[in-house]
C-alpha positions in Angstrom: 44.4 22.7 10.4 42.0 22.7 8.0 43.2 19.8 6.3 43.2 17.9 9.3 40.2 18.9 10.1 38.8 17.3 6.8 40.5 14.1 6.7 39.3 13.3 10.2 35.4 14.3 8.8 36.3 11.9 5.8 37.6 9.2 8.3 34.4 9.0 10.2 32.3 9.2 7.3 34.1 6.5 5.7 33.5 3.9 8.4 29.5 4.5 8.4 28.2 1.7 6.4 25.1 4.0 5.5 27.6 6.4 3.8 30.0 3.9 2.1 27.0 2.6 0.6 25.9 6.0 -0.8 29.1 6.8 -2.3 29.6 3.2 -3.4 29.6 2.2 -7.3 26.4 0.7 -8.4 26.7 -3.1 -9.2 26.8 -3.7 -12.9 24.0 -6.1 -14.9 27.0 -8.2 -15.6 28.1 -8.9 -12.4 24.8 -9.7 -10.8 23.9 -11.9 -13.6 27.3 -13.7 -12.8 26.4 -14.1 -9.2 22.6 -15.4 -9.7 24.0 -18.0 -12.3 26.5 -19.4 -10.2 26.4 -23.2 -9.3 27.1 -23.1 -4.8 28.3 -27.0 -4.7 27.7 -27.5 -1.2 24.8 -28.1 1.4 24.0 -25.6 3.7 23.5 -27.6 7.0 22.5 -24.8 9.3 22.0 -20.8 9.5 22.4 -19.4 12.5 22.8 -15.5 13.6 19.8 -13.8 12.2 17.8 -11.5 15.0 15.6 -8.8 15.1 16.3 -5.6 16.0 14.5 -3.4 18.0 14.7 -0.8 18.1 16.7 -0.6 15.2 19.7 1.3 14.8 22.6 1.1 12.4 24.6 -1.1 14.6 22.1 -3.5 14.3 23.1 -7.0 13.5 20.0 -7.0 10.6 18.9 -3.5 9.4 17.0 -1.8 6.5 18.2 1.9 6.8 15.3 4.0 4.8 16.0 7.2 3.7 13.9 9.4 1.6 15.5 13.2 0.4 13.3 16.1 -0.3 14.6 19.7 -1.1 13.6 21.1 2.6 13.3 17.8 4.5 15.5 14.7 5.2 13.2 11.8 6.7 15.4 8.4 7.9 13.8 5.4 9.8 15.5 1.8 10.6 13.6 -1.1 10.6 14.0 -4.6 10.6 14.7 -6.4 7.1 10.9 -8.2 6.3 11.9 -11.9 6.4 10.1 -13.8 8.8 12.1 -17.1 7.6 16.0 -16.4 7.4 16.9 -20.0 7.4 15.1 -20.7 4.7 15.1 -17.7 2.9 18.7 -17.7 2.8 19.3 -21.4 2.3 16.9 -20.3 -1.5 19.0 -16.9 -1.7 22.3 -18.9 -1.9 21.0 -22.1 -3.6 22.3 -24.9 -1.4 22.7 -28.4 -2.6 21.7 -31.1 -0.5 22.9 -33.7 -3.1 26.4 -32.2 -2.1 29.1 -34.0 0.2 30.3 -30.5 1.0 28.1 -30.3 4.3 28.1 -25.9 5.7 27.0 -23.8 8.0 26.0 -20.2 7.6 26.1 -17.7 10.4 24.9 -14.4 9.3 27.0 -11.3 11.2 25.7 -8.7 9.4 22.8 -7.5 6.7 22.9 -3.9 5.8 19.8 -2.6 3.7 20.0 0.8 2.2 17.3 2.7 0.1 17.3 6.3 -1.0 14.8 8.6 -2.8 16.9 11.4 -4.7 18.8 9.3 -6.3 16.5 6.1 -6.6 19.3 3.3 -5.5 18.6 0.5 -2.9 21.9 -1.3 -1.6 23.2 -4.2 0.7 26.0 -4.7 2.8 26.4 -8.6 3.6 28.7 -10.1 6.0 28.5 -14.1 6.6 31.1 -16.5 8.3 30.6 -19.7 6.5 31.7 -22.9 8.5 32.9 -26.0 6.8 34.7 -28.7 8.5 35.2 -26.5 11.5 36.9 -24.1 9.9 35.2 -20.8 9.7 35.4 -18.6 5.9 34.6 -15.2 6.4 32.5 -13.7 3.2 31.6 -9.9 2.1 29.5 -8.6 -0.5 28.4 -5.1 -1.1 25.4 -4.8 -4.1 23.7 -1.3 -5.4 21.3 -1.3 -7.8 20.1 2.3 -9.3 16.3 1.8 -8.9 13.2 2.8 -6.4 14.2 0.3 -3.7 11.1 2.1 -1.9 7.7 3.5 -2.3 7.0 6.9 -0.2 3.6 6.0 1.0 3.4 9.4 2.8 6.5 11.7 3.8 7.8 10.2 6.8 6.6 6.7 5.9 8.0 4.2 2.9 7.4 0.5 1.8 10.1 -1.7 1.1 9.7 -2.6 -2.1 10.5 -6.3 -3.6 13.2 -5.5 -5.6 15.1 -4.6 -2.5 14.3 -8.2 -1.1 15.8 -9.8 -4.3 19.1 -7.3 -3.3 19.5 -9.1 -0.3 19.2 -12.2 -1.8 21.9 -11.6 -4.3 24.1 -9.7 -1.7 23.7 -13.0 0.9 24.7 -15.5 -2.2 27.8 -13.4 -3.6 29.1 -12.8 0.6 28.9 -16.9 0.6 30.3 -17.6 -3.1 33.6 -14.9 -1.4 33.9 -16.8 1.6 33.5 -20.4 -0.3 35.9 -19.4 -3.3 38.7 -18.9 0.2 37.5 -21.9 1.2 38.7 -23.7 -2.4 41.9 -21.9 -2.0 42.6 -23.1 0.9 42.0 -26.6 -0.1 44.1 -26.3 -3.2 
């Protein structure tokens, strides 16, 4: 009974982005290095699926989850991720080529920002369908970074800090370099 009882605990726990993030392993230098250096050889024609939430839960399509841990207090707050711009800011984050004759669109499903305060980590959990020639690519990334991906400005109120933006950016190009490398496959 027990047992049961703790596998179905696990099971729900499991499928809460908030806590696979947590438990997640951090992302190593290598590895974002890798995805920042690497060459996207198409030309991202369109971005469409970005919203904001509000209020903000962690369903939301686009969400920055802030949590901050003290020994007799827990404070967490969702908010929406601070880009004003998503087209554009996403079109920089993944590097698109408009000198390509690979012509894409980007729709964004899902942007999952997580930062903690004991331990300092901030995280993202990107999922994108890329669209070329009609044919839609799904692409997943998940990034942690050990860091302050927050600044406590008073208990129950933090700042995203830029760091965390720079995250997303990473976590947005890696989701589209997974769902362009099965695009490549496909082709081949």
């Amino acid at each position: 009974m027990k047992a049961g009882l703790l596998i179905a605990v696990l099971l729900m726990l499991g499928g809460c982005v908030t806590n696979q993030l947590h438990f997640a392993s951090y992302t190593s230098d290598a590895e974002l290095a890798s995805i920042k250096n690497s060459a996207v050889q198409s030309d991202i024609v369109g971005v469409s699926g970005y919203e904001r939430c509000g209020p903000c839960t962690e369903r939301s399509k686009i969400v920055w989850h802030a949590a901050n841990h003290e020994i007799v207090s827990l404070y967490e707050g969702m908010a929406n991720v601070p880009v004003d711009d998503w087209v554009g800011f996403t079109k920089r984050a993944i590097g698109s080529d408009s000198t390509s004759s690979i012509k894409t669109r980007v729709e964004i499903d899902r942007v999952f920002v997580k930062t903690w305060s004991d331990p300092e980590y901030y995280a993202t959990d990107v999922e994108l369908s890329v669209y070329i020639g009609g044919v839609k690519y799904a692409g997943h990334s998940r990034i942690k970074i050990k860091g302050a991906g927050q600044t406590l400005i008073q208990r129950d109120k933090v700042a995203f800090n830029s760091a965390t933006l720079d995250a997303v950016s990473v976590g947005l190009k890696a989701a589209y370099l997974d769902a362009f490398a099965k695009f490549k496959t496909s082709t081949h």
